[in-house]
C-alpha positions as CSV (number, residue, x, y, z in Angstrom):
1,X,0.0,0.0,0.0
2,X,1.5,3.7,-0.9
3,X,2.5,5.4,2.0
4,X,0.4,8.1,1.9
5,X,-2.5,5.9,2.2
6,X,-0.9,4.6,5.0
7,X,-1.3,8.1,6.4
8,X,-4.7,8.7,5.6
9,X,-5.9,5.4,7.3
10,X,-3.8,6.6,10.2
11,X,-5.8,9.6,10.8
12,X,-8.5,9.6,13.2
13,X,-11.8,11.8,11.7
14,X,-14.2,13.0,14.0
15,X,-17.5,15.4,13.5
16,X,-19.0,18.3,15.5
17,X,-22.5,19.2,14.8
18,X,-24.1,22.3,16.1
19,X,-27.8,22.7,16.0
20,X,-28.9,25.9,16.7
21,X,-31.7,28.3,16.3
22,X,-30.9,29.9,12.7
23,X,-29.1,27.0,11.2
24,X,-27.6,23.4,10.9
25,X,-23.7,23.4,11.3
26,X,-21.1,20.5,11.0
27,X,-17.7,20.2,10.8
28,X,-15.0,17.3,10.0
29,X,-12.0,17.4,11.7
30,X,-8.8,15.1,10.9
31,X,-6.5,14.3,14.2
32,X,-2.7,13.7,13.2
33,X,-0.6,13.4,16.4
34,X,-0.7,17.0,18.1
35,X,-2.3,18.3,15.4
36,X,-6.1,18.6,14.4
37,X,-7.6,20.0,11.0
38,X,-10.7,21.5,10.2
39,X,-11.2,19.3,6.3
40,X,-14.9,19.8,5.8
41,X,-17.8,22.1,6.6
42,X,-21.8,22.0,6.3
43,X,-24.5,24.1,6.8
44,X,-28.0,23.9,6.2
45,X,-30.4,27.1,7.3
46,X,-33.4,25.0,9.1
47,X,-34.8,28.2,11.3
48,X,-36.2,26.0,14.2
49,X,-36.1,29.1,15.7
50,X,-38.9,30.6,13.4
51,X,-41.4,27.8,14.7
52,X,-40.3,27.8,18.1
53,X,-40.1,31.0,19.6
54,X,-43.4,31.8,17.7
55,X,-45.3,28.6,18.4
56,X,-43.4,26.6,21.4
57,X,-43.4,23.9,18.9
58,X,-40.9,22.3,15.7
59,X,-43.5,22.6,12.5
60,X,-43.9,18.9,11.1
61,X,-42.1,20.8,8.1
62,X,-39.3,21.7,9.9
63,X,-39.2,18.0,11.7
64,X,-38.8,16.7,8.7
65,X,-36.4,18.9,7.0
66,X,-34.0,18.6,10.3
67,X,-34.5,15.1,10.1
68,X,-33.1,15.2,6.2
69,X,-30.0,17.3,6.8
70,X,-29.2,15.1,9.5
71,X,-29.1,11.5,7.1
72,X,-27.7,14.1,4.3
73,X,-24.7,14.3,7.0
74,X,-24.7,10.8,8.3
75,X,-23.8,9.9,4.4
76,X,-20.9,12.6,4.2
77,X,-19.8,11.4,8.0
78,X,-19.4,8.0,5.9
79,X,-17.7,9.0,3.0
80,X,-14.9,10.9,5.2
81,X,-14.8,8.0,7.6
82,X,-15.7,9.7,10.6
83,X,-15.5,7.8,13.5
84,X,-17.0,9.2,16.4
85,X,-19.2,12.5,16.3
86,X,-20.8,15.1,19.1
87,X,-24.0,16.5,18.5
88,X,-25.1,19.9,20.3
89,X,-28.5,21.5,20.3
90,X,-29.4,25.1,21.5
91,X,-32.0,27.4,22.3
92,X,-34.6,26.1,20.1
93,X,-34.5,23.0,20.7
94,X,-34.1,24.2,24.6
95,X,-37.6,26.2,23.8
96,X,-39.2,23.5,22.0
97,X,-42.3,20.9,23.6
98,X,-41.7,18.5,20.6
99,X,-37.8,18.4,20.7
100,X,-37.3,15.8,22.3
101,X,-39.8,13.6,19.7
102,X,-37.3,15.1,16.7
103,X,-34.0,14.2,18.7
104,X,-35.3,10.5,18.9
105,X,-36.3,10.7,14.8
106,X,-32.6,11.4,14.3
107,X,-31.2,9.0,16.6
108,X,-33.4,6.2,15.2
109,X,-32.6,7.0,11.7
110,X,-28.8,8.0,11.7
111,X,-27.8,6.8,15.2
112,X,-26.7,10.3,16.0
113,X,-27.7,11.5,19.7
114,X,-27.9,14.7,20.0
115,X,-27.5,16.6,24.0
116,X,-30.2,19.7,24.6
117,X,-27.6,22.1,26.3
118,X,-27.9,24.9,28.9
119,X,-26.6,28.5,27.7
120,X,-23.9,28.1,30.5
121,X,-22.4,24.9,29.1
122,X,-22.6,26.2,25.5
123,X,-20.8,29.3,26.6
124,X,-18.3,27.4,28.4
125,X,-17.7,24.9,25.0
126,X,-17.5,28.3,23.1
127,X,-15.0,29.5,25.4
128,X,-12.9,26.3,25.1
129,X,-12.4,27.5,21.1
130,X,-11.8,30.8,21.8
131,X,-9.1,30.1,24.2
132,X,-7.2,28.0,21.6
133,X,-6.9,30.9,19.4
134,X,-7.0,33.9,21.6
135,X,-4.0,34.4,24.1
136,X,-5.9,35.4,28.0
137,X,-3.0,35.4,29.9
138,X,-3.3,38.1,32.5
139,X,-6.1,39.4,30.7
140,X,-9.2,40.7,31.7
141,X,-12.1,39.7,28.7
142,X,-15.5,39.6,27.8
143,X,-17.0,36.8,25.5
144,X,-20.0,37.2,24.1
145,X,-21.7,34.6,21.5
146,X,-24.8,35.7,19.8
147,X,-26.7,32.7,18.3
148,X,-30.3,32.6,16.8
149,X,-32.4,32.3,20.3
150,X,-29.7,33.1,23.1
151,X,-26.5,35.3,23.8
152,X,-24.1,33.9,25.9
153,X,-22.0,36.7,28.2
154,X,-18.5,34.9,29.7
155,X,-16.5,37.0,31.9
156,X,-13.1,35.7,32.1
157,X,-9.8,36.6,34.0
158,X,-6.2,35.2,33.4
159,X,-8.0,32.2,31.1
160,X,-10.1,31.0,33.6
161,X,-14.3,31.4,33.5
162,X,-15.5,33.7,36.7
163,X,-19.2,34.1,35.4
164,X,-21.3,32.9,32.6
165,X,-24.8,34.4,31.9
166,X,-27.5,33.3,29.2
167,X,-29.5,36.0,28.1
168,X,-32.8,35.0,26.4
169,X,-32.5,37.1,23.0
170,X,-30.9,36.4,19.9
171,X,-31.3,37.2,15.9
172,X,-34.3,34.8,15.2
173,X,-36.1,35.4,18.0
174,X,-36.0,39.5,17.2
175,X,-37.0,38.9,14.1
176,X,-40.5,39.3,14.4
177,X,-40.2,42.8,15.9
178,X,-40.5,45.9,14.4
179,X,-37.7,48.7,14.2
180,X,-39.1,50.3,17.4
181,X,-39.9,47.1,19.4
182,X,-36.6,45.6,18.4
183,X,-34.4,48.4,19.8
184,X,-36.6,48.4,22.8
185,X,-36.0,44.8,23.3
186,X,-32.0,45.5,22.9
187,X,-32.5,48.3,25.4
188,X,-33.9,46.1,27.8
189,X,-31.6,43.2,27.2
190,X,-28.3,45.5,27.6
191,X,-29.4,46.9,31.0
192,X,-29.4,43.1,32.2
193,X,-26.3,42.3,30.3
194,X,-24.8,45.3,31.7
195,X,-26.1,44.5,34.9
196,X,-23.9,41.0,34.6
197,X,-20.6,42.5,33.6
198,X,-20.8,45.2,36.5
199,X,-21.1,42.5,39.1
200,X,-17.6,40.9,38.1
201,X,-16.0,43.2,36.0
202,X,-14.9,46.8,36.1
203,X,-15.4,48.5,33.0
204,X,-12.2,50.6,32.8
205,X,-10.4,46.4,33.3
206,X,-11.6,45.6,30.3
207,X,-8.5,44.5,28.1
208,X,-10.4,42.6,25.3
209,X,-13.7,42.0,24.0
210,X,-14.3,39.0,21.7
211,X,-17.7,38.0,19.3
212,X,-18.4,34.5,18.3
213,X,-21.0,33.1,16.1
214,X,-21.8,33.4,12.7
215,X,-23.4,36.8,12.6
216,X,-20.5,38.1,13.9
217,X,-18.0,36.3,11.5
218,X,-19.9,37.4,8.5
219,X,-19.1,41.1,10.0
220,X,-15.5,40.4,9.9
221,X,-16.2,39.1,6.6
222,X,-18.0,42.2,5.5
223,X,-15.1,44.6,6.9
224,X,-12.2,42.8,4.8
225,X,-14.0,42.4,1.7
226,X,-16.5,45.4,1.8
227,X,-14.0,47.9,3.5
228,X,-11.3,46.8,2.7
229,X,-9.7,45.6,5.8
230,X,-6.5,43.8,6.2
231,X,-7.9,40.9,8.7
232,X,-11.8,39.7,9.7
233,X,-10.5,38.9,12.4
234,X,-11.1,42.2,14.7
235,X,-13.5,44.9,13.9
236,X,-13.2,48.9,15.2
237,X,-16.1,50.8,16.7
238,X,-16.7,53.1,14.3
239,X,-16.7,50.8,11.5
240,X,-19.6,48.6,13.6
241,X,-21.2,51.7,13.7
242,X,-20.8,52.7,10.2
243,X,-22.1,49.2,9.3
244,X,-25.2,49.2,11.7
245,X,-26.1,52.8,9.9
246,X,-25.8,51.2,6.3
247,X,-27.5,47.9,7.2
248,X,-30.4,50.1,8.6
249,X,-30.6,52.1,5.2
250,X,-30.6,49.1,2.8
251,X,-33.8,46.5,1.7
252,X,-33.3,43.3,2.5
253,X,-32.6,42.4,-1.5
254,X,-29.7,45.2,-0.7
255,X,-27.8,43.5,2.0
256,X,-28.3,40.7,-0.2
257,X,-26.3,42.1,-3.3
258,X,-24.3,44.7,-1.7
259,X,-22.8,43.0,1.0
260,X,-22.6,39.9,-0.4
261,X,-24.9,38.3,2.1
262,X,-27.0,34.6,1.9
263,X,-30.4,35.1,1.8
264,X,-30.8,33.9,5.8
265,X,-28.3,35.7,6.7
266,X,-29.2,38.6,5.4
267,X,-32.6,39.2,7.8
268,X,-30.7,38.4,11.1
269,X,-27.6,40.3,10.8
270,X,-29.3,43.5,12.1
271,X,-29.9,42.4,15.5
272,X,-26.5,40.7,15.8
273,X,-25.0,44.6,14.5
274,X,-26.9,46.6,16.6
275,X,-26.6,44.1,19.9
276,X,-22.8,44.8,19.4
277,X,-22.8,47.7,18.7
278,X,-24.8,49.0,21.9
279,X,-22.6,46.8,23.8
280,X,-19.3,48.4,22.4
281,X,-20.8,51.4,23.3
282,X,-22.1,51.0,26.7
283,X,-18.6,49.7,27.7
284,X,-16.7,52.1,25.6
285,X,-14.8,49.5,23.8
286,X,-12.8,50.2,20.9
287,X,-12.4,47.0,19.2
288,X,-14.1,43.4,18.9
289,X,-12.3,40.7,18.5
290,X,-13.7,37.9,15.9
291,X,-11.8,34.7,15.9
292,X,-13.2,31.7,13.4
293,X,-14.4,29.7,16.1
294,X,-17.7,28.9,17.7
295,X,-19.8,26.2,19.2
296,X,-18.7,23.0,16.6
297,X,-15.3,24.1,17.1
298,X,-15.6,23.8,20.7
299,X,-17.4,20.7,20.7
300,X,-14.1,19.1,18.0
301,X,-12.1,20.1,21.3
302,X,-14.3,18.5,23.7
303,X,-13.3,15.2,22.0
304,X,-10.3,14.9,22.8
305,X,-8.0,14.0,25.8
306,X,-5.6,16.9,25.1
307,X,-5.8,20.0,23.2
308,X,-4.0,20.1,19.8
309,X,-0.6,22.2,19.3
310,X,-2.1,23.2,16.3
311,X,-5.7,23.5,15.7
312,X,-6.1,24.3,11.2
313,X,-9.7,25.7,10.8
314,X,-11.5,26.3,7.4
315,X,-12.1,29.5,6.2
């Protein structure tokens, strides 16, 4: 047998699969000694979210579409050999009366289990992948994570968790409000989220603040290739601000052609910009930093007995 093949077979393949409130998200990750690789990526925009925080309940259309994307991965799980694989769902599921009837559909037809998490153990998964890219030594931070139905606040000093808190708003579930309702909901929302810091964290000891999910990636996105940014990896102030006012002034076929934007994305960005960019504000905070990481690469790191050396994501 070539040796290279030899290799391949050597490699242990694993899969992380985030199901959250806006969308379905997977990733394939290949283990070579000390060093893990992000080699594959899926997403599928199933807006459980849409039912659930309307309804309390999954549609029988979204039941069955979940259930679809989840045998559409089981086959791509087998073609890249994947061996063992963590499934993770969020605030919809969380929310929902009928989850636990659409978790047992997808275990009975793929063999995939899938764990209904708290916001606290989410953010603490999240903060496991932010830690492998982001240097908190002696450092003072703020994580926050804005998914579909929840934010996630983590408060961290010198890499170590002091406080997590799971705020009940996110980009789906503002959806439904109007421009005034919505930044009445954010005002609300911030007060509590202010509230949180306050009690563990002086303001003026702030040395970083860091965004995770994927509204907040697409921003850094939108910065390198809209504005013309070196990195999409951090994002300043004014340009949140500059980006909130545009977002505001564009149709929703707009964001879609000028920024470049998926059709589901394209709704649920606002919230995400404008929860930021209060936030920044409130705390006087320059800069947000935006590392490619969220929940699935948490979940990759879960999985194993030691954290990688190297850890290669996918752009």
């Amino acid at each position: 047998m070539p040796s290279f093949l030899n290799r391949h077979e050597s490699l242990e393949t694993i899969a992380a699969i985030d199901l959250g409130s806006n969308a379905l998200r997977a990733i394939i990750a290949r283990k070579n000694g000390n060093e893990v690789e992000i080699v594959k990526s899926f997403r599928e925009p199933l807006r459980l979210g849409e039912d659930v925080f309307n309804t309390g309940v999954i549609s029988p259309e979204k039941m069955e579409r979940t259930e679809e994307a989840f045998i559409k991965l089981f086959h791509i799980f087998t073609e890249f050999n994947v061996t063992d694989t963590r499934a993770m769902a969020t605030s919809a599921m969380r929310d929902s009366k009928n989850g636990p009837i659409l978790a047992r559909r997808i275990a009975n037809s793929t063999g995939i289990v899938i764990e209904t998490i708290k916001g606290t153990l989410e953010a603490e998964v999240i903060f496991g992948a932010v830690k492998s890219q982001i240097n908190l030594k002696k450092k003072n931070a703020i994580l926050m994570d804005i998914g579909g139905g929840s934010t996630e606040l983590i408060i961290v000093k010198d890499e170590e968790i002091v406080a997590v808190e799971s705020f009940n708003v996110g980009t789906v579930r503002l959806l439904k409000l109007d421009q005034m309702a919505l930044e009445k909901q954010i005002s609300v929302q911030m007060e509590k989220m202010l509230e949180f810091i306050k009690t563990y964290l002086k303001v003026k000891n702030i040395d970083l603040f860091i965004g995770t999910g994927g509204n907040l990636r697409r921003i850094g996105k939108i910065r390198k290739k809209i504005l013309g940014r070196p990195t999409s990896q951090l994002a300043m102030f004014d340009e949140i601000h500059h980006m909130e006012e545009a977002i505001l002034s564009m149709s929703y076929v707009d964001r879609i052609r000028r920024l470049e934007l998926d059709q589901n994305r394209a709704d649920v960005i606002l919230p995400a910009i404008m929860l930021t960019h209060h936030l920044m504000e409130k705390l006087k905070l320059d800069t947000i930093h935006l590392p490619k990481v969220g929940l699935k690469e948490g979940i990759i790191l879960s999985m194993l007995d030691t954290p990688p050396k190297k850890f290669i994501l996918k752009d």
